[in-house]
Biopython code that builds the backbone (N, CA, C, O; Angstrom):
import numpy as np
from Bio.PDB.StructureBuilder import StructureBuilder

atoms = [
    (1, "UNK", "N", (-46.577, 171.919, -24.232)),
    (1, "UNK", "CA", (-47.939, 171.896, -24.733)),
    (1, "UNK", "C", (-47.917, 171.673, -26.242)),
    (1, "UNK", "O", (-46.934, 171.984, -26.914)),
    (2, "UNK", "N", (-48.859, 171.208, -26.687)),
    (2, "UNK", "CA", (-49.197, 170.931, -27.834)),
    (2, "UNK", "C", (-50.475, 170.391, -28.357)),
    (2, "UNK", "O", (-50.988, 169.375, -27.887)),
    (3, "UNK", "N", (-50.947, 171.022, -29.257)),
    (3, "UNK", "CA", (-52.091, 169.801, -29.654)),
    (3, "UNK", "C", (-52.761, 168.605, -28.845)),
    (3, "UNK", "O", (-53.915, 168.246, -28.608)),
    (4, "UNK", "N", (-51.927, 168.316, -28.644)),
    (4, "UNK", "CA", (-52.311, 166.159, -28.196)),
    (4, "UNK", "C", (-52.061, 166.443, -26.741)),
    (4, "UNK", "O", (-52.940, 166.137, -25.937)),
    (5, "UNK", "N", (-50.881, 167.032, -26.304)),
    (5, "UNK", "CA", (-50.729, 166.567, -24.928)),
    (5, "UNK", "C", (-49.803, 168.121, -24.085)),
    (5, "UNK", "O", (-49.009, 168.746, -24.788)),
    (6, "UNK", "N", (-49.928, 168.356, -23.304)),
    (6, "UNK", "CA", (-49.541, 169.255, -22.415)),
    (6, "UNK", "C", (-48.996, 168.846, -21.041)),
    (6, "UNK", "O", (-49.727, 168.702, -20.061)),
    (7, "UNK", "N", (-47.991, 168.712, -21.031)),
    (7, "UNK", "CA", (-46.511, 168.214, -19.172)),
    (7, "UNK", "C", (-46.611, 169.209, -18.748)),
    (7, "UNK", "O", (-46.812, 170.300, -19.283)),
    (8, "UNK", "N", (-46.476, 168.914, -17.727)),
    (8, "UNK", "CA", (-45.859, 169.576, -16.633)),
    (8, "UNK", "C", (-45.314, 169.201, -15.525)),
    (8, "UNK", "O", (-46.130, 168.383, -15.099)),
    (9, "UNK", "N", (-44.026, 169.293, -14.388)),
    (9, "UNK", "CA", (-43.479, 168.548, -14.266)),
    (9, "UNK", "C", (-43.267, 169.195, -12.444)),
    (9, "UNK", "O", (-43.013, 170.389, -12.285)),
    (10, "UNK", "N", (-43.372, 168.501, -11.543)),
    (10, "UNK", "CA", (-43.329, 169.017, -10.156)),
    (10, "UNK", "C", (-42.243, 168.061, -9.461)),
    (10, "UNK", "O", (-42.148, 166.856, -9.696)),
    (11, "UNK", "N", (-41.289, 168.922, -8.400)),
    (11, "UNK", "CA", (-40.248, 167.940, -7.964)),
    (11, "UNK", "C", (-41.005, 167.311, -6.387)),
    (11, "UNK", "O", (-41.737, 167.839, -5.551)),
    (12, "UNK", "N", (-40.511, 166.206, -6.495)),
    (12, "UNK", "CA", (-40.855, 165.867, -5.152)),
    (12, "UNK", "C", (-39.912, 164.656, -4.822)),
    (12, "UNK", "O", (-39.846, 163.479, -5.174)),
    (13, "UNK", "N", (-39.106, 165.613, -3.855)),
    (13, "UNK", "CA", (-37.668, 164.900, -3.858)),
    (13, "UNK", "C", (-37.311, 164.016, -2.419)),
    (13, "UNK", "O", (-37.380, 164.917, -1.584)),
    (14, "UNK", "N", (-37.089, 163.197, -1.926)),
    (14, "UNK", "CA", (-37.080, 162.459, -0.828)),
    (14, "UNK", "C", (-35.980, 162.713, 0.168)),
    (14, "UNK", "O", (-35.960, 162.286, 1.322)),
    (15, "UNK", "N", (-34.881, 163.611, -0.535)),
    (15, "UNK", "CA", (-33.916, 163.962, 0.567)),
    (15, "UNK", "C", (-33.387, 165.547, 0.646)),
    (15, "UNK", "O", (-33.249, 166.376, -0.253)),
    (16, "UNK", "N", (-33.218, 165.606, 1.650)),
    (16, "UNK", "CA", (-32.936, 167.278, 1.911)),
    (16, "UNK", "C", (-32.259, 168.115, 0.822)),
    (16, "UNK", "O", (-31.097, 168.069, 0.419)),
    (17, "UNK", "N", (-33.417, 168.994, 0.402)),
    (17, "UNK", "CA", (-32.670, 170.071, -0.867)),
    (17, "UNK", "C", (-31.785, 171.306, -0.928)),
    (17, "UNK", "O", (-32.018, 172.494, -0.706)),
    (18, "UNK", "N", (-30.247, 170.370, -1.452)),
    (18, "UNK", "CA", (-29.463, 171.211, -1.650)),
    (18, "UNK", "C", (-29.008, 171.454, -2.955)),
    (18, "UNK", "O", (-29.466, 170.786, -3.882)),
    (19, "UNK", "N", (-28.121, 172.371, -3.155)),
    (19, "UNK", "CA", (-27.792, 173.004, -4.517)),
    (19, "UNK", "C", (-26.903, 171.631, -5.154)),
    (19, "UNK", "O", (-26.608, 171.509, -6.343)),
    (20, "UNK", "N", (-26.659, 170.932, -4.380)),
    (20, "UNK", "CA", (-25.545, 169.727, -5.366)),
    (20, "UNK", "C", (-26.404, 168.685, -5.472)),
    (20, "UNK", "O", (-25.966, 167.824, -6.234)),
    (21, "UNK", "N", (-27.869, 168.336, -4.817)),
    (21, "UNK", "CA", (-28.731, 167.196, -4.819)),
    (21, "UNK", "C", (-29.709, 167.815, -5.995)),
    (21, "UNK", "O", (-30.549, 166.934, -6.179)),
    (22, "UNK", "N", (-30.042, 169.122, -7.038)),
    (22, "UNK", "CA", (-31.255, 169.520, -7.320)),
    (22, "UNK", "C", (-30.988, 170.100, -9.089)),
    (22, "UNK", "O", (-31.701, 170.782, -9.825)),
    (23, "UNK", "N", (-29.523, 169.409, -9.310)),
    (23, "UNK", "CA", (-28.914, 169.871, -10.615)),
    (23, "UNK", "C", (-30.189, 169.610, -11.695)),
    (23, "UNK", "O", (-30.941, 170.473, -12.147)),
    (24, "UNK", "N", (-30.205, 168.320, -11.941)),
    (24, "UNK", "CA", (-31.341, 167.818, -13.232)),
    (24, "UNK", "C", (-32.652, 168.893, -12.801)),
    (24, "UNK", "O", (-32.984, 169.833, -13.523)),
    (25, "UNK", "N", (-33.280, 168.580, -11.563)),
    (25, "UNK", "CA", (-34.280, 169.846, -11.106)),
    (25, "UNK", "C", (-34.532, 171.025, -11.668)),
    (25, "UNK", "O", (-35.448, 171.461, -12.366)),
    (26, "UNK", "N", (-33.734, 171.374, -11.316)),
    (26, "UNK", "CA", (-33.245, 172.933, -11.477)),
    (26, "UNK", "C", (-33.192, 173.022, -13.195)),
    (26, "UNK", "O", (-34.004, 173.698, -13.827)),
    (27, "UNK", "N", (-32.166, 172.272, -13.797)),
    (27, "UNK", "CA", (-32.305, 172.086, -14.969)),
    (27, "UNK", "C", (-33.594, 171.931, -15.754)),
    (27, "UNK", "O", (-33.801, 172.442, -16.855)),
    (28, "UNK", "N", (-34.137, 171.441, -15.314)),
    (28, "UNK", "CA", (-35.634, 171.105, -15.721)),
    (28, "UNK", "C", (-36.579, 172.178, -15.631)),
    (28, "UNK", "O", (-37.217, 172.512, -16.629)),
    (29, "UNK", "N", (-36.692, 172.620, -14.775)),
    (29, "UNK", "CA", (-37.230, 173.650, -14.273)),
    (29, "UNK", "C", (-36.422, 175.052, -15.222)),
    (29, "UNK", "O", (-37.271, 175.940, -15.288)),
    (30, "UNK", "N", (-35.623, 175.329, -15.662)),
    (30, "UNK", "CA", (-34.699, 176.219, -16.637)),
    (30, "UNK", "C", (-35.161, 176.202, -17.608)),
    (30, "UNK", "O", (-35.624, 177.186, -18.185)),
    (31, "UNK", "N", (-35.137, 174.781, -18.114)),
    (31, "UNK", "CA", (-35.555, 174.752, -19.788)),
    (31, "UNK", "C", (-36.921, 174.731, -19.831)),
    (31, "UNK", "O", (-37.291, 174.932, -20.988)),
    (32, "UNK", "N", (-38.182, 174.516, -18.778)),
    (32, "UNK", "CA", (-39.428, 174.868, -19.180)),
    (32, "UNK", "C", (-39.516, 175.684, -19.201)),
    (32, "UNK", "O", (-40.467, 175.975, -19.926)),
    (33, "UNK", "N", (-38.856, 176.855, -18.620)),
    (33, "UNK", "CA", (-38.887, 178.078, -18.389)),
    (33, "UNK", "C", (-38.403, 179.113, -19.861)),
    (33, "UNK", "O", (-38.983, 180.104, -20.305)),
    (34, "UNK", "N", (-37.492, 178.621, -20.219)),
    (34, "UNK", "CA", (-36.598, 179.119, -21.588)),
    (34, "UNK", "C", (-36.661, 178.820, -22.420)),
    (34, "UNK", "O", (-36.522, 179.590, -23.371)),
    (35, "UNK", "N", (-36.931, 177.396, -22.589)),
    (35, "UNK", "CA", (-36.841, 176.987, -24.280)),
    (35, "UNK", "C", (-38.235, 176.820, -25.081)),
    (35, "UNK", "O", (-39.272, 176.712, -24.428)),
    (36, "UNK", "N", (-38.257, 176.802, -26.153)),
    (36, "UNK", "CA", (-39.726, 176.364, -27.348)),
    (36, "UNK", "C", (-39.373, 174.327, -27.280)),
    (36, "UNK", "O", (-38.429, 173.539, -27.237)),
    (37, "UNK", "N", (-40.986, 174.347, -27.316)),
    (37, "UNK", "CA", (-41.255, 172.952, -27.054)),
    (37, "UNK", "C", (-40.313, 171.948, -27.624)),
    (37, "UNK", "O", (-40.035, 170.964, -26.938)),
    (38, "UNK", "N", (-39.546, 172.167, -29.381)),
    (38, "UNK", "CA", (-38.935, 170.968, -29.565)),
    (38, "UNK", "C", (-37.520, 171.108, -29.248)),
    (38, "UNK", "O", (-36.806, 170.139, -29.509)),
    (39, "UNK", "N", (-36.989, 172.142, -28.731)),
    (39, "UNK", "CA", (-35.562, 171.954, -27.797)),
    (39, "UNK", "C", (-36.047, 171.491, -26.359)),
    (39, "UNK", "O", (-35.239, 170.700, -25.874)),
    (40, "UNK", "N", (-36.963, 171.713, -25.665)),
    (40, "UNK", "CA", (-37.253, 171.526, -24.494)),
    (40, "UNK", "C", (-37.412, 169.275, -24.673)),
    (40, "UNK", "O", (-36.843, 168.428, -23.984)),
    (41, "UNK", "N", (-38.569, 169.043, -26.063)),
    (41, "UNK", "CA", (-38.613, 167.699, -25.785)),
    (41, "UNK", "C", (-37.174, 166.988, -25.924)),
    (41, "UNK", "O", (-36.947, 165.859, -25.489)),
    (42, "UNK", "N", (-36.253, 167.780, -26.573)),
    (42, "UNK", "CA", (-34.740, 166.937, -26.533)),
    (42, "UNK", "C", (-33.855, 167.200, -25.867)),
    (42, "UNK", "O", (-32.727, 166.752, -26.076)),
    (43, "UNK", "N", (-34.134, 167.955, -24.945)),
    (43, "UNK", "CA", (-33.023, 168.423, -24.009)),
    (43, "UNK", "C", (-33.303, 167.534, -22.462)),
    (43, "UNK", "O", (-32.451, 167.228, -21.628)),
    (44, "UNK", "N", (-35.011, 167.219, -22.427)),
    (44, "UNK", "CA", (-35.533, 166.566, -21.112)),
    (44, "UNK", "C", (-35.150, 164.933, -21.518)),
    (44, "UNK", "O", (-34.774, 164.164, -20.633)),
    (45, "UNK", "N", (-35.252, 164.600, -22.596)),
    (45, "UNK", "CA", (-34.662, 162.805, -23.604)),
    (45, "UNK", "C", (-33.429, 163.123, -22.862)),
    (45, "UNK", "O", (-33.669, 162.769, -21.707)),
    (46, "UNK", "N", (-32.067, 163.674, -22.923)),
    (46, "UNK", "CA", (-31.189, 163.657, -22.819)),
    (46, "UNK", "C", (-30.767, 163.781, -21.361)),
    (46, "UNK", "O", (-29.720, 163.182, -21.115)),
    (47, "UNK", "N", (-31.388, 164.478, -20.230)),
    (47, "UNK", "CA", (-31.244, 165.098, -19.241)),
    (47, "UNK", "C", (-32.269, 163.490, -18.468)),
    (47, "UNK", "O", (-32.196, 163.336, -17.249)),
    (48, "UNK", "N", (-32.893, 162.742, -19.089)),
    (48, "UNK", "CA", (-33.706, 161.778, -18.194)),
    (48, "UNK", "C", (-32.737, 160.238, -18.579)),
    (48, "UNK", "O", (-33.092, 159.060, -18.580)),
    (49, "UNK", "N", (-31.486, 160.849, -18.863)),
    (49, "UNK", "CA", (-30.741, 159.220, -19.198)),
    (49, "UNK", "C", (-29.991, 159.011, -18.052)),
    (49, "UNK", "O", (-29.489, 159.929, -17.403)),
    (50, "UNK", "N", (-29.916, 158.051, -17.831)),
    (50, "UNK", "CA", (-28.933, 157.484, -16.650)),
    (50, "UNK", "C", (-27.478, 157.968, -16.127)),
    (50, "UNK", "O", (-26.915, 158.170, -15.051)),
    (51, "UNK", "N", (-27.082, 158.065, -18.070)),
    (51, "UNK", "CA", (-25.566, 158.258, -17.698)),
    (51, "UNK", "C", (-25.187, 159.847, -17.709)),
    (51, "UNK", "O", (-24.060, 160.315, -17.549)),
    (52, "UNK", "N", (-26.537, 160.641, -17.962)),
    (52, "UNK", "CA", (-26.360, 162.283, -17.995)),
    (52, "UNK", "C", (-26.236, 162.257, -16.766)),
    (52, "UNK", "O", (-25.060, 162.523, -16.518)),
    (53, "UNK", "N", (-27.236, 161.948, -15.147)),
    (53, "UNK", "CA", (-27.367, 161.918, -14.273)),
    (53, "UNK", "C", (-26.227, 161.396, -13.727)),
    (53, "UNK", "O", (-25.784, 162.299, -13.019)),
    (54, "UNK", "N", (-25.596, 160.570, -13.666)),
    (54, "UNK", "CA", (-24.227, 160.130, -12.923)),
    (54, "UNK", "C", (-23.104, 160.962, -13.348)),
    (54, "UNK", "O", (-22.208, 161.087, -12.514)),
    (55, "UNK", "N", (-22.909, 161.775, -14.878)),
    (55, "UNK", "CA", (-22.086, 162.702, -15.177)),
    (55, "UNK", "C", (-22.270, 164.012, -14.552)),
    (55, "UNK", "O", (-21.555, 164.996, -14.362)),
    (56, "UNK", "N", (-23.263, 163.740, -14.344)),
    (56, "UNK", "CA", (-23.933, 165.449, -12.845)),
    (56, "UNK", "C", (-23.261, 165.231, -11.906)),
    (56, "UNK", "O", (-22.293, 165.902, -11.547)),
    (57, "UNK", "N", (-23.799, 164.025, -11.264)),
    (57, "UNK", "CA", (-23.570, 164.042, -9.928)),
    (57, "UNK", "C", (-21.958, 164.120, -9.885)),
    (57, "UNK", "O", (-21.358, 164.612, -8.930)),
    (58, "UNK", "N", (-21.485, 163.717, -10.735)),
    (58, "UNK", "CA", (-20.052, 163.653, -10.839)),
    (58, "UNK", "C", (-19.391, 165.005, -10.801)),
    (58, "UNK", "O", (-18.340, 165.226, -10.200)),
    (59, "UNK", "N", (-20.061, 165.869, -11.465)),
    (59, "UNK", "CA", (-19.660, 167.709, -11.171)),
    (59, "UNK", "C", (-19.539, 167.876, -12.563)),
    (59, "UNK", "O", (-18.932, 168.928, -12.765)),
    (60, "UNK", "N", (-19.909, 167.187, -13.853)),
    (60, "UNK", "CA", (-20.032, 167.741, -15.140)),
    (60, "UNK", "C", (-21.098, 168.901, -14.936)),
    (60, "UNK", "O", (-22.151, 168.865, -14.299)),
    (61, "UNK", "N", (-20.450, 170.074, -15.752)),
    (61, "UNK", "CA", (-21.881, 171.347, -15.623)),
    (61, "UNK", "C", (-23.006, 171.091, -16.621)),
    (61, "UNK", "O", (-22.890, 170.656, -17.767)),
    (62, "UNK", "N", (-24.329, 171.509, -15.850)),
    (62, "UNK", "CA", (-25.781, 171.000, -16.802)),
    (62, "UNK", "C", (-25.326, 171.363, -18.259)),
    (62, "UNK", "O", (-25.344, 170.483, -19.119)),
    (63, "UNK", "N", (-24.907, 172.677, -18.566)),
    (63, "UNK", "CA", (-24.767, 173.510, -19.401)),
    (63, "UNK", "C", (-24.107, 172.709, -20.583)),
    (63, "UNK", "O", (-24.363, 173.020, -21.746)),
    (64, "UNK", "N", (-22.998, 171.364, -20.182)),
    (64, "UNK", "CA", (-22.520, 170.402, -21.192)),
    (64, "UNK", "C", (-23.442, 169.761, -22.194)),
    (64, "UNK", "O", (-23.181, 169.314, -23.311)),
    (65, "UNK", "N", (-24.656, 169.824, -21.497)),
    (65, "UNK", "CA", (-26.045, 169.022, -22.117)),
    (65, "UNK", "C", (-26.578, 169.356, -23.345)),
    (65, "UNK", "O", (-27.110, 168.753, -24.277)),
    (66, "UNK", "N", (-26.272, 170.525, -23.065)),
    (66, "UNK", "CA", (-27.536, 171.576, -23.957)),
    (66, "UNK", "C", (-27.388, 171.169, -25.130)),
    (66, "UNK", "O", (-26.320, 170.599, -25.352)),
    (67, "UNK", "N", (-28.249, 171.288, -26.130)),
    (67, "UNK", "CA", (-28.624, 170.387, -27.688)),
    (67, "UNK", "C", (-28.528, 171.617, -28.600)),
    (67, "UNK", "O", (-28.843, 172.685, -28.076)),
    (68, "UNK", "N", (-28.240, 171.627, -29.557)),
    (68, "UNK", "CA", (-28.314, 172.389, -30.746)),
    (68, "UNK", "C", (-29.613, 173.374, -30.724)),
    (68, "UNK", "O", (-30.725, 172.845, -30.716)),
    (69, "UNK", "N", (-29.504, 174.734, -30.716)),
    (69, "UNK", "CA", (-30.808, 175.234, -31.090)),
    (69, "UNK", "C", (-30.944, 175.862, -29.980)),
    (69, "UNK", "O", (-31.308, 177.000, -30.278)),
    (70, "UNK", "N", (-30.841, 175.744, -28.683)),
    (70, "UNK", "CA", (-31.503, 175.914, -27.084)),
    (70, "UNK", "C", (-30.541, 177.222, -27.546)),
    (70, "UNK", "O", (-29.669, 177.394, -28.397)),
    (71, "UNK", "N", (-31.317, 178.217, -26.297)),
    (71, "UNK", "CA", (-30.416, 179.168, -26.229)),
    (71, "UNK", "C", (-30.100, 178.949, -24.278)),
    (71, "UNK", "O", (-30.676, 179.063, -23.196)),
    (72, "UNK", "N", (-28.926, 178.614, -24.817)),
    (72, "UNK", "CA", (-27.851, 178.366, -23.734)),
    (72, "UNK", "C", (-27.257, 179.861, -23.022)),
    (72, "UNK", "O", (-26.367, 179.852, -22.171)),
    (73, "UNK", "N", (-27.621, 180.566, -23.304)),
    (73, "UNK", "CA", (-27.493, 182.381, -22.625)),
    (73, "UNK", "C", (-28.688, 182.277, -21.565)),
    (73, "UNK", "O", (-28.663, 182.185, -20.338)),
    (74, "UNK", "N", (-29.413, 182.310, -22.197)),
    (74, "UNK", "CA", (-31.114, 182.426, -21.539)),
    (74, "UNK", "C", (-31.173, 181.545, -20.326)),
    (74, "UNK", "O", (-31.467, 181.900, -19.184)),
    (75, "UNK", "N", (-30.771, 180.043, -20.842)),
    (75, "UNK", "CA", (-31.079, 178.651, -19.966)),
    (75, "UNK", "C", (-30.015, 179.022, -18.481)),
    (75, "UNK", "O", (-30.195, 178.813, -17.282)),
    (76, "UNK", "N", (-28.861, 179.665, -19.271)),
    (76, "UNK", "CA", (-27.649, 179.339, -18.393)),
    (76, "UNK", "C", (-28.181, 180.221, -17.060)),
    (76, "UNK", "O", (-28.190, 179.748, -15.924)),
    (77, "UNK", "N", (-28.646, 181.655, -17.410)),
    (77, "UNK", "CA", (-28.939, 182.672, -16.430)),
    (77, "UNK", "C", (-30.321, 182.077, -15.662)),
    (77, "UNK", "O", (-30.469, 181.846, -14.462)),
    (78, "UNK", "N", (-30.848, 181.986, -16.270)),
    (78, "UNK", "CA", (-32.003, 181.294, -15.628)),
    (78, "UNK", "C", (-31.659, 179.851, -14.506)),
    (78, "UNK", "O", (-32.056, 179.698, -13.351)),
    (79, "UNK", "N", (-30.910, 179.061, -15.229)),
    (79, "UNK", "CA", (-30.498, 178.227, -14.090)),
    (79, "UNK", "C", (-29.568, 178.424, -12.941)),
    (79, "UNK", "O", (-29.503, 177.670, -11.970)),
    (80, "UNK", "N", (-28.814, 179.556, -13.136)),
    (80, "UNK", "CA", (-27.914, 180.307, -11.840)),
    (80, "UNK", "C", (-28.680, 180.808, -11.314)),
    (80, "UNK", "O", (-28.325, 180.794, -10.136)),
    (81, "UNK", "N", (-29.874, 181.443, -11.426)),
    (81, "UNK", "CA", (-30.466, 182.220, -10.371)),
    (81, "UNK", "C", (-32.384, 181.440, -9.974)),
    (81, "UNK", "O", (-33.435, 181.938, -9.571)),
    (82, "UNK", "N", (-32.000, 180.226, -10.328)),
    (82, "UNK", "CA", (-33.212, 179.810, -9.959)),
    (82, "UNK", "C", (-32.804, 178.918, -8.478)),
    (82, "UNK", "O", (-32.092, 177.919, -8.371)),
    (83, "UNK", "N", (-33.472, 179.614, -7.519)),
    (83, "UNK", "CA", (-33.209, 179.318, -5.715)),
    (83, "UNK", "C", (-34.192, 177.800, -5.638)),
    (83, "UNK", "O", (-34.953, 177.350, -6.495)),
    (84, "UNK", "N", (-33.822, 177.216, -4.205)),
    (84, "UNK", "CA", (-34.306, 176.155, -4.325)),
    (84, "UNK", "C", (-35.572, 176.400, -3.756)),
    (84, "UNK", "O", (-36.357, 175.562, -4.201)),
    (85, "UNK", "N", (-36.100, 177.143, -3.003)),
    (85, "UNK", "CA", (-37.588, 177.518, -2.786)),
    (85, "UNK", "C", (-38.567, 177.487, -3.567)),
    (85, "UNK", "O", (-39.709, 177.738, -3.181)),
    (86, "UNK", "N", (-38.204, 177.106, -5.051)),
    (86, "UNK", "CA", (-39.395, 176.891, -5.535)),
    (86, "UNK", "C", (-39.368, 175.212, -6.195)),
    (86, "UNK", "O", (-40.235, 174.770, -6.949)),
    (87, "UNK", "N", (-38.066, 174.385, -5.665)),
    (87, "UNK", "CA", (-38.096, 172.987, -5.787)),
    (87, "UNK", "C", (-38.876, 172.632, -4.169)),
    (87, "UNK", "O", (-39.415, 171.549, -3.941)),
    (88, "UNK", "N", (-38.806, 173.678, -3.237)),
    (88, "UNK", "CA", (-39.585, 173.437, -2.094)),
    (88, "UNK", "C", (-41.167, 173.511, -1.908)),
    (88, "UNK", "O", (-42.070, 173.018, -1.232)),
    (89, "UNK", "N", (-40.969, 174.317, -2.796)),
    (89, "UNK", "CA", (-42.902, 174.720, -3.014)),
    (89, "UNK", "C", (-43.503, 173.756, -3.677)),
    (89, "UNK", "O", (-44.674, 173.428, -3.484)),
    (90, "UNK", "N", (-42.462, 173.050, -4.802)),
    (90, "UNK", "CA", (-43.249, 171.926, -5.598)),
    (90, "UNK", "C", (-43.227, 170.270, -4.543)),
    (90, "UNK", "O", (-44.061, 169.365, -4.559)),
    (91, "UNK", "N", (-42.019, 170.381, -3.764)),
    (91, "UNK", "CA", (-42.204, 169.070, -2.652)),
    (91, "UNK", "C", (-43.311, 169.187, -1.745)),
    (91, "UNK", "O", (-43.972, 168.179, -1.497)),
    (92, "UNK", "N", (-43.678, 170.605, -1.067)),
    (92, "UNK", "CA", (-44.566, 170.841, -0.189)),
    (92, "UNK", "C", (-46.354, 170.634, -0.921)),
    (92, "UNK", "O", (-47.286, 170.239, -0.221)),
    (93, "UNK", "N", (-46.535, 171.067, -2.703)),
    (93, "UNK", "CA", (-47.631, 170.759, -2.839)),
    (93, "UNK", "C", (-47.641, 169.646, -3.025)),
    (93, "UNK", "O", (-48.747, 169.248, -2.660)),
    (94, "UNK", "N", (-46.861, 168.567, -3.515)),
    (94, "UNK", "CA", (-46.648, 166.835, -3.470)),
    (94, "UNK", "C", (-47.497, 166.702, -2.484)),
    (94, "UNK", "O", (-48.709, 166.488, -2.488)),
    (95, "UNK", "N", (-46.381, 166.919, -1.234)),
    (95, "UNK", "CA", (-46.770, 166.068, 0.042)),
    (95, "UNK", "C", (-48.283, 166.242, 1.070)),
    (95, "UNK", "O", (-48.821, 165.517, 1.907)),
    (96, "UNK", "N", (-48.713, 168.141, 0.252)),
    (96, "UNK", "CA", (-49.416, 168.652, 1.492)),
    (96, "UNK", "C", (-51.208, 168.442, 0.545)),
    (96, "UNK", "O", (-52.339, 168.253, 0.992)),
    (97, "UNK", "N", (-50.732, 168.579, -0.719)),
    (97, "UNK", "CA", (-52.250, 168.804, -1.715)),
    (97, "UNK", "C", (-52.606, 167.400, -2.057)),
    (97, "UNK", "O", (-53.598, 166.751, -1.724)),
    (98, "UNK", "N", (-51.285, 166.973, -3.011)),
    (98, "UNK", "CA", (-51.264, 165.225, -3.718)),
    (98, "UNK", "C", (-51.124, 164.393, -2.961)),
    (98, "UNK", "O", (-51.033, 163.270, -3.457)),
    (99, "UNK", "N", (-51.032, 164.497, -1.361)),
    (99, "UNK", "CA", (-50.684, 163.355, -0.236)),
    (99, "UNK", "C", (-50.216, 161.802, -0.798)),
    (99, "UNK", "O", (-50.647, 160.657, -0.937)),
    (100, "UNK", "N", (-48.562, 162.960, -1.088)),
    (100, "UNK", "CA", (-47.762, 161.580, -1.843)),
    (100, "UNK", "C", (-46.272, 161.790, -0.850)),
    (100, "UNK", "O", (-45.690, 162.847, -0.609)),
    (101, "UNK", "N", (-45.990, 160.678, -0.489)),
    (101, "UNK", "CA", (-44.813, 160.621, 0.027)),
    (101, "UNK", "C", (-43.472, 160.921, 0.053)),
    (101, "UNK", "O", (-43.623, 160.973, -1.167)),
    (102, "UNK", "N", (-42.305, 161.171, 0.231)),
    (102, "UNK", "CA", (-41.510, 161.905, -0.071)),
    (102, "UNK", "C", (-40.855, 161.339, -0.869)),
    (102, "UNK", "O", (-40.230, 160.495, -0.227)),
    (103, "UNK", "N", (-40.427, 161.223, -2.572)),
    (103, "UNK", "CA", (-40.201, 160.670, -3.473)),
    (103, "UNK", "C", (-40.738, 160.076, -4.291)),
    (103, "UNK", "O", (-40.162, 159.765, -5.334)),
    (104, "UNK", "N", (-42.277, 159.689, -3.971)),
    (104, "UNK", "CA", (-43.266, 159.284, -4.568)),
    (104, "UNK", "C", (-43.303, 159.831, -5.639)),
    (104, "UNK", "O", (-42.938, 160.986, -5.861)),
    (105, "UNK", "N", (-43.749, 159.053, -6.424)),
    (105, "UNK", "CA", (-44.710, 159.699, -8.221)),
    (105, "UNK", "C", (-45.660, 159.053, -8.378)),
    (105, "UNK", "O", (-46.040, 157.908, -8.133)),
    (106, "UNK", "N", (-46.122, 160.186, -8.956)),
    (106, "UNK", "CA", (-48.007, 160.227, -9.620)),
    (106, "UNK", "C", (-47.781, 160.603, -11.030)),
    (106, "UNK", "O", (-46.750, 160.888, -11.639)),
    (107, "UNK", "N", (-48.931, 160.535, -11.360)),
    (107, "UNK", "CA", (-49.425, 161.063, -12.661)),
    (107, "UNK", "C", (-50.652, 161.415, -12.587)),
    (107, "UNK", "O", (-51.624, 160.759, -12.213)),
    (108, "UNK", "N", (-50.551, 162.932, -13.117)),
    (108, "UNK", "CA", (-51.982, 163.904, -12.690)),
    (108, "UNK", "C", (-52.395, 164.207, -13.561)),
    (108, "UNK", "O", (-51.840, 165.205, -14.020)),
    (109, "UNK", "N", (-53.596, 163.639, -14.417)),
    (109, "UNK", "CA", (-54.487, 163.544, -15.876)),
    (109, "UNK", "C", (-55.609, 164.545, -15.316)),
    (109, "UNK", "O", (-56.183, 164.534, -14.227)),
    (110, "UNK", "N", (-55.769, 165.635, -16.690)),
    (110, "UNK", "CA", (-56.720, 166.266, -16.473)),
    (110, "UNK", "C", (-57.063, 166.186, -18.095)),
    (110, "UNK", "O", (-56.362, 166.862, -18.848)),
    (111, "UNK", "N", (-58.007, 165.466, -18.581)),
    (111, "UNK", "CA", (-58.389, 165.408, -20.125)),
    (111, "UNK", "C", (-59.440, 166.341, -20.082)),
    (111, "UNK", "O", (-59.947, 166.716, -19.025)),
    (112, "UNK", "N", (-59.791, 166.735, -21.216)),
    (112, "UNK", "CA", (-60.975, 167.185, -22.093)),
    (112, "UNK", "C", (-62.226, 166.068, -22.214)),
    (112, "UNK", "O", (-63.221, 166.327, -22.890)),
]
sb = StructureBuilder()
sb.init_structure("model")
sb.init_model(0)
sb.init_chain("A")
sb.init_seg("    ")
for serial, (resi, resn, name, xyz) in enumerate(atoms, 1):
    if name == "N":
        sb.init_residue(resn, " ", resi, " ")
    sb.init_atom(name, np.array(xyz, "f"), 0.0, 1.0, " ", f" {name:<3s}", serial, name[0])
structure = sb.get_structure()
């Protein structure tokens, strides 16, 4: 949030959610949770690049990511104990509220 503009960010993932398919997720979901807005806007820049994502999937830990400033204590605990039931709750309001398909994206504008 800020001034101008306020994200927020819901998963809606197209294939069955497991703990090795939901790393960036989960990650994402960590640092909105933990960090102040300008570690959060450079940690999501870094975490939305191509080659961060193939160094995941590869078995590099999220925790390699983390940017100067983040508190990487906070993020780290928070991302070990965040279950995938609530990457399920955000696919189920996708599919069941936003009647968007499984992998689909939207963009959900609510202005002033």
């Amino acid at each position: 949030t800020s001034s101008h503009t306020r994200v927020g960010i819901l998963s809606n993932p197209s294939s069955k959610i497991k703990e090795d398919n939901t790393a960036i997720a989960r990650g994402i979901l960590a640092a909105f949770l933990t960090q102040n807005n300008s570690n959060l806007r450079s940690f999501l820049s870094k975490l939305s690049k191509e080659e961060t994502a193939k160094s995941i999937a590869a078995g590099t830990k999220i925790v390699k990511f983390l940017i100067p400033g983040m508190d990487g204590d906070t993020f780290e605990k928070k991302y070990n104990t965040l279950g995938l039931d609530l990457i399920k709750t955000h696919q189920m309001f996708c599919q069941e509220v936003l009647k968007l398909l499984p992998g689909q994206m939207a963009v959900v504008s609510n202005g002033r």
